[in-house]
N, C-alpha and C positions, 0 to 999 in steps of 0.2 A: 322596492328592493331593500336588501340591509346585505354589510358587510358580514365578510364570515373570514376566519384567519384559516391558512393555511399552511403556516408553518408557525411554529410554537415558538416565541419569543425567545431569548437566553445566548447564551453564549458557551462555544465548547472549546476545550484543549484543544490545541493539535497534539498529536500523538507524534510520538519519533520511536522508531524503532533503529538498530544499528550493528550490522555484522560488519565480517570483515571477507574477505573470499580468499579461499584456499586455491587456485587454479583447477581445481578437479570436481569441485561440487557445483551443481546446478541448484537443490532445491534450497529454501532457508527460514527459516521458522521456527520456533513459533511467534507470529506477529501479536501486538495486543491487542487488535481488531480484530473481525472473523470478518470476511468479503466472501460473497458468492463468487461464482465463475461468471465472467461478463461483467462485471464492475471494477478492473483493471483501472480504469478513467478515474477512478476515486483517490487514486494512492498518485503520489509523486515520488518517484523513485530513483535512486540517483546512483552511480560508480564513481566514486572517485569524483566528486562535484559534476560529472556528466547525467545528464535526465536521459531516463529512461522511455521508450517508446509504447506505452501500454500495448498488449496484444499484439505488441512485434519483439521487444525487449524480454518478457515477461510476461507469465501468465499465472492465476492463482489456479492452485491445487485442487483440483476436481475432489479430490476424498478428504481432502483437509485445508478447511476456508481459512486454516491460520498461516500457511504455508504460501510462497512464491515459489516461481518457478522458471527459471534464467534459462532462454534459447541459448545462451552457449557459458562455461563457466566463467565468474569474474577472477579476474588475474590474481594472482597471490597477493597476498598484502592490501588489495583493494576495498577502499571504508564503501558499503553499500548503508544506504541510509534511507529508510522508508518512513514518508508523513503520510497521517492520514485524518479527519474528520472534516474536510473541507466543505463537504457537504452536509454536513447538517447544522443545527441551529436549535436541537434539542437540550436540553438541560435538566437532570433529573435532580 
């Protein structure tokens, strides 16, 4: 048998993105990631220092992977703050 890697050594930023909510918008973007739909579990997401419930809270943007997308709009004045490379360990 012989070893074989399967993830690539290194280390990544986390990334921080950071709006604010107007009480009437849902969507917010553009993020500096791009995420498919169904990798919501990737991103930590937060209102107002509360975390966000992936695929109950939020979902990404079907026609635009740079975009989120808030089941109901966050309150006026509310810091939404989005991290994201928690999964990988690539380094270019």
């Amino acid at each position: 048998g012989s070893w074989e890697a399967f993830s690539k050594v290194g280390k990544v930023n986390i990334v921080k993105d950071s709006f604010v909510g107007d009480g009437t918008k849902v969507a917010f973007g553009p993020i500096a990631v791009p995420h498919e739909p169904g990798s919501e579990s990737e991103l930590l997401v937060f209102i107002g220092n509360v975390f966000q419930d992936p695929n109950v809270s939020f979902n990404i943007d079907s026609a635009d992977h740079y975009s989120l997308i808030f089941t109901s709009p966050p309150s006026e004045g509310s810091p939404i703050v989005i991290l994201h490379n928690f999964n990988s360990t690539y380094v270019e």
